[in-house]
C-alpha positions as semicolon CSV with decimal commas, in nm:
position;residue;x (nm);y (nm);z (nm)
1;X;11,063;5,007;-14,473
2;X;11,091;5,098;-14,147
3;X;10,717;5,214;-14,114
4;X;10,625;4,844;-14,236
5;X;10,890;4,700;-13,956
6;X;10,654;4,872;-13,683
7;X;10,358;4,787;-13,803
8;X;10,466;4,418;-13,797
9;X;10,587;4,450;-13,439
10;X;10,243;4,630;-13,320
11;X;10,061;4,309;-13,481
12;X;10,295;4,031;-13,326
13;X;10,233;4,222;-12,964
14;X;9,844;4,217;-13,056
15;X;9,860;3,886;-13,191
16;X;10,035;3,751;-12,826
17;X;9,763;3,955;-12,628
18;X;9,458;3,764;-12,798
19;X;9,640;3,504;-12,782
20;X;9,685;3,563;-12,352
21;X;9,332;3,696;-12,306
22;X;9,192;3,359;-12,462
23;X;9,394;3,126;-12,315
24;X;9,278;3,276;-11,958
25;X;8,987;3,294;-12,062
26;X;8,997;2,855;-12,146
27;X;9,136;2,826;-11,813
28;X;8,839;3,073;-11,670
29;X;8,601;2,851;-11,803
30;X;8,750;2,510;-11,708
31;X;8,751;2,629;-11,325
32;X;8,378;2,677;-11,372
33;X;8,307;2,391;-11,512
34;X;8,496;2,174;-11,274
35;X;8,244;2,017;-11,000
36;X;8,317;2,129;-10,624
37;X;8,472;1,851;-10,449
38;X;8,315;1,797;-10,147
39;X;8,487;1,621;-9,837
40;X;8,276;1,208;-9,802
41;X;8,100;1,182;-9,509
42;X;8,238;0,910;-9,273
43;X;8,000;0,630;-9,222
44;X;7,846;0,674;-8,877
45;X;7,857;0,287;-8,693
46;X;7,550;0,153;-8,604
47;X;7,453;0,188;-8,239
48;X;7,487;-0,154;-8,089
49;X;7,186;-0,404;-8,014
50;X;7,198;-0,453;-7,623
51;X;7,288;-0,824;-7,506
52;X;6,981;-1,000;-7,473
53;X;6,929;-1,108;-7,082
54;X;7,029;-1,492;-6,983
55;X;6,701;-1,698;-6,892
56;X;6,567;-1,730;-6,565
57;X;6,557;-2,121;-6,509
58;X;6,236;-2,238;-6,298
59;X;6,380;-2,526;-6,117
60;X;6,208;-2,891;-6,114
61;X;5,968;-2,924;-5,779
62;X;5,914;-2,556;-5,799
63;X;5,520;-2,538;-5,673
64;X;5,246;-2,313;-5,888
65;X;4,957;-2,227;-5,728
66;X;4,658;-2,139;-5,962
67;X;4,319;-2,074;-5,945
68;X;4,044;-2,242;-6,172
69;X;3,876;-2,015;-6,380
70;X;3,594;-2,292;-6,417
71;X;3,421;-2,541;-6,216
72;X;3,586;-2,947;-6,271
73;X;3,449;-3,246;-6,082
74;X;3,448;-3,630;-6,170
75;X;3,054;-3,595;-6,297
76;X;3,117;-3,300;-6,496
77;X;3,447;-3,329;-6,667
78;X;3,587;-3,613;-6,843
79;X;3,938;-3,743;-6,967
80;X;4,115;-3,530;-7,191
81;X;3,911;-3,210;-7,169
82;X;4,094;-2,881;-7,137
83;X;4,036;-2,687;-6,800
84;X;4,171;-2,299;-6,736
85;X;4,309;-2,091;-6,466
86;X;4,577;-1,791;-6,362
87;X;4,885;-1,812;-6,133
88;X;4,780;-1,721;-5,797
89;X;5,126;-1,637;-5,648
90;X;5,450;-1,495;-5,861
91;X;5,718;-1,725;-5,873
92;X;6,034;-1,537;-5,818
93;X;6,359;-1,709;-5,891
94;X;6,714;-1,506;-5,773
95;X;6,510;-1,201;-5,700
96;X;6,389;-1,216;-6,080
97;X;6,008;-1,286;-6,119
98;X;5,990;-1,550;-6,321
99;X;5,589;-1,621;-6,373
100;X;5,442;-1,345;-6,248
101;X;5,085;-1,376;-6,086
102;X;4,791;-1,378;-6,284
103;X;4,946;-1,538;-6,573
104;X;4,692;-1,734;-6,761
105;X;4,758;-2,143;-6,747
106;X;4,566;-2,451;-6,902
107;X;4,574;-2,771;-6,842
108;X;4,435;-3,126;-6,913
109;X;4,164;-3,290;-6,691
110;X;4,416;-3,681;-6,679
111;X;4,125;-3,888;-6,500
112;X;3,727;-3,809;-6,437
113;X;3,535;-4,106;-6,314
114;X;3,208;-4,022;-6,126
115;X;3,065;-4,215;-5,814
116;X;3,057;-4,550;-5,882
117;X;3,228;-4,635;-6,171
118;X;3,538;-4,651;-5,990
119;X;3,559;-4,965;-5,762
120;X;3,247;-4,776;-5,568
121;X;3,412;-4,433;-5,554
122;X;3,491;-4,147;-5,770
123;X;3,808;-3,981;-5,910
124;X;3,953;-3,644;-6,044
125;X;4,333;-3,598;-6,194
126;X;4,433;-3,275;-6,325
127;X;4,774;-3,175;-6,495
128;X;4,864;-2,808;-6,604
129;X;5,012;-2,801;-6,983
130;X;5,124;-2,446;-7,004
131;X;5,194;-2,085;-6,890
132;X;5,112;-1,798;-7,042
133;X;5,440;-1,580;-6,993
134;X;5,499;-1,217;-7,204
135;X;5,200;-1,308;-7,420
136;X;5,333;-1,679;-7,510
137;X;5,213;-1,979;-7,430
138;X;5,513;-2,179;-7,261
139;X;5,530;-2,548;-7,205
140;X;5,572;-2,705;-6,849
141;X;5,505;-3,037;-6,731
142;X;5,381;-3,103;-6,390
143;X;5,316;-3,363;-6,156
144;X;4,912;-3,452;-6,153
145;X;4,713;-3,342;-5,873
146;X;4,450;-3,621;-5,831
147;X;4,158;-3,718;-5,612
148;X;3,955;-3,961;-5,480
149;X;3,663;-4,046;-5,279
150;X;3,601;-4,402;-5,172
151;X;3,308;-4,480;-4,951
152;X;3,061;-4,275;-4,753
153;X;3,216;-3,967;-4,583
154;X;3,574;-4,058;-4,670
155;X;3,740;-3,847;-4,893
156;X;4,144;-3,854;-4,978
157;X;4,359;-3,653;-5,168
158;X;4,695;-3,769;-5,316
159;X;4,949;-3,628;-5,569
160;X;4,989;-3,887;-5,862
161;X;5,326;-3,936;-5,915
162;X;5,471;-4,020;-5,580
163;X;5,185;-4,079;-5,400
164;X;5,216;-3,861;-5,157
165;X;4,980;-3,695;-4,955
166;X;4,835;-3,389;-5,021
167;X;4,698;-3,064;-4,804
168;X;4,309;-3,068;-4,686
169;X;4,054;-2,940;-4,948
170;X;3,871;-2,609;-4,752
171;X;3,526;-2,584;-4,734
172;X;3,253;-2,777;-4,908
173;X;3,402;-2,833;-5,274
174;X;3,094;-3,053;-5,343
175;X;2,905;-2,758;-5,444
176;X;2,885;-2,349;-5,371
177;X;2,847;-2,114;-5,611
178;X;3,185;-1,892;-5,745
179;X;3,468;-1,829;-5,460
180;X;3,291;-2,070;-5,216
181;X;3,453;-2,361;-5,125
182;X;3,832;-2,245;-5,213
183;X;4,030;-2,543;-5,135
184;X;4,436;-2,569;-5,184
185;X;4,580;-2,905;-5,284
186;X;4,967;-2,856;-5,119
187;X;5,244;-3,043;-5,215
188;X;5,450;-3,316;-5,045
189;X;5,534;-3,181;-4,743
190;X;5,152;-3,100;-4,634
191;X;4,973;-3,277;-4,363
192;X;4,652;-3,457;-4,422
193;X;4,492;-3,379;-4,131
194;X;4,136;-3,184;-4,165
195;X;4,028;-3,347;-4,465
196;X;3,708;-3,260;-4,627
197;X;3,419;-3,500;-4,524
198;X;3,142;-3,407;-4,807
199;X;2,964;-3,772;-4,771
200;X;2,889;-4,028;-5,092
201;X;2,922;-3,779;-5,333
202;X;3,102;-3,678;-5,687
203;X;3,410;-3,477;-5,660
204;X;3,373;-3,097;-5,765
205;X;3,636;-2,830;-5,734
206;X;3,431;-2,524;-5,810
207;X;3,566;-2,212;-5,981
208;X;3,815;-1,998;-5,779
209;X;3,967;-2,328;-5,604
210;X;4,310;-2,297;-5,560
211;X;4,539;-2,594;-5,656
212;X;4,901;-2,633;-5,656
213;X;5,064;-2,847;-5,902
214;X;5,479;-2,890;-5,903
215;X;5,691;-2,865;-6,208
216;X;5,834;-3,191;-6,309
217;X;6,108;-3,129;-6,520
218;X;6,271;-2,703;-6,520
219;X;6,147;-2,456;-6,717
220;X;6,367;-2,155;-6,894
221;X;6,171;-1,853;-6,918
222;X;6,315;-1,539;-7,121
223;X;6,331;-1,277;-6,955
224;X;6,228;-0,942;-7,102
């Protein structure tokens, strides 16, 4: 009896090890299996996009001096063809260059008549339509720049749209081959003393003549 007693104490002490060794063994196994937890991240803000700069504003009656690229004359052009040329001098508004020189312009020829057809003289208007700024063509309107020749030997210049007179044409614009001949139409201001005297002949502005034409209404360029 009390051989059988011990026997069932040695197999309840058994039984409760097994019993121990499996259930740390379950708990073992659940650690393992249990994914690391990893501290998130924290979202990083996204650098901020610098203020864009205000516009420089080219005021109205600002002057632009270009150059032709080709030769116009009231023979060889005629109303409504297109006519090239590049800034000659930066415009520089508040210390800020606004068009800078050598920017590429185009513009309309307004008025071509050639000796003759016009009451016994000849005529040339031109108007700039646009300024190439940053690699984009920008709008601007300007004031024409024309010209006229009534007569023999008598040759005027005038800015259409005020009628005021305009600066003497340099040199022999009548004819010359590229950079001869550079004449400057100026604005307003400019005396009209000097004046070309070329004879009965057709107006011609050859290549490289410099012109200057004066914005009629402001202009915003973005700066970059």
């Amino acid at each position: 009896m009390r051989s059988r007693r011990a026997t069932l104490i040695f197999l309840g002490l058994l039984l409760s090890l097994i019993l121990a060794a499996c259930s740390k063994k379950t708990e073992q196994s659940a650690d393992n299996a249990a994914p690391a937890q990893t501290q998130p991240t924290p979202a990083q803000p996204a650098p901020a996009a610098p203020a864009p700069l205000p516009p420089i504003v080219v005021p109205s009656g600002t002057a632009l001096t270009v150059r032709l690229a080709q030769s116009v004359g009231s023979k060889i052009s005629q109303a409504g063809q297109s006519f090239s040329g590049s800034v000659a001098d930066a415009v520089v508004i508040g210390g800020s260059t606004a068009i800078p020189a050598g920017a590429k312009v185009s513009g309309t020829v307004v008025d071509a008549k050639p000796l003759g057809r016009f009451a016994g003289g000849a005529s040339l208007t031109l108007r700039l339509n646009s300024v190439d700024i940053h690699g984009t063509a920008q709008a601007i309107k300007t004031s024409a720049v024309a010209q006229t020749e009534k007569g023999k030997g008598k040759r005027t210049a005038v800015l259409a749209g005020g009628g005021a007179a305009v600066g003497a044409l340099i040199g022999g614009l009548a004819g010359g081959g590229k950079g001869a001949g550079i004449g400057a139409l100026a604005g307003g201001g400019a005396g009209t003393g000097g004046a070309a005297f070329t004879g009965n002949k057709d107006i011609v502005l050859p290549a490289e003549s410099a012109l200057t034409f004066t914005l009629s209404q402001p202009v915003e360029i973005q700066q970059q």
